[in-house]
N, C-alpha and C positions, 0 to 999 in steps of 0.2 A: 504494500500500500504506500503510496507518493504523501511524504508527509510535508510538512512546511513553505512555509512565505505563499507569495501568491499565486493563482495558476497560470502554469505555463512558466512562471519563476525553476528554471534550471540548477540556478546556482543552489537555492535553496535544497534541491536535492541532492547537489553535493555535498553540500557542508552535513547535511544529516547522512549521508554516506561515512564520511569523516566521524562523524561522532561515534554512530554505529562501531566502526574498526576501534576503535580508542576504550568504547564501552566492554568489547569485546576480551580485549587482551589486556583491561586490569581486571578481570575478572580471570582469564586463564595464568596471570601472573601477581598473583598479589604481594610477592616480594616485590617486585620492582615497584605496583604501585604503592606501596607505602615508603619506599623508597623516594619515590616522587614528594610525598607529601614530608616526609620528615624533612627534605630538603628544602622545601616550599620556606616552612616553620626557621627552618637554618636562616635561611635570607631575608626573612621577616624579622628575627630576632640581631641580624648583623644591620638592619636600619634600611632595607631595601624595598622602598615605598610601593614598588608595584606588586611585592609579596604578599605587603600587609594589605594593602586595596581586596586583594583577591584574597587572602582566607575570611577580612571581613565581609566581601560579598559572599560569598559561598557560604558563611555563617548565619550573617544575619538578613541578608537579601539585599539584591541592588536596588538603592534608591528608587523611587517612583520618578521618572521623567514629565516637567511641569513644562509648560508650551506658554508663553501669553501673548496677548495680538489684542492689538485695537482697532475694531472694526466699525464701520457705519451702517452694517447692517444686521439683520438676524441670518443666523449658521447654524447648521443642524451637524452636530458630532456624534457618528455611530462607532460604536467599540465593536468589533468582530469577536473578538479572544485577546485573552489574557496570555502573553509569554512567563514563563517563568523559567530558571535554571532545572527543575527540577523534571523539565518534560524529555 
């Protein structure tokens, strides 16, 4: 089943191609992935701000993205879905 972004969006079924292999093989290697993750926490604790960004997103959820615009007219915003890390 074609999952993600919009249709007829390709890339989108790459990157979920990509995820897929990646989901696959810390699952068939769990040494290594936790090897990944103790390294993660290494670089976070050595002061390396794109470590801490990423255990805190992946802990506590990335921010909600806020949009604002000043318009002169009435706009109708529909929400399809929800993304979250967790899909």
């Amino acid at each position: 089943m074609k999952r993600g972004g919009q249709p007829g969006n390709n890339n989108a079924a790459k990157g979920k191609l990509f995820t897929d292999a990646l989901l696959k093989f810390a699952k068939q290697n769990p040494d290594k992935r936790d090897r990944v993750i103790a390294k993660i926490y290494d670089m976070a604790l050595d002061g390396n701000m794109m470590a801490i960004k990423e255990i805190i997103d992946r802990v506590e959820g990335k921010p909600k993205q806020s949009i604002e615009a000043e318009v002169d007219q009435s706009i109708t915003v529909v929400v399809n879905k929800m993304i979250s890390d967790g899909e």
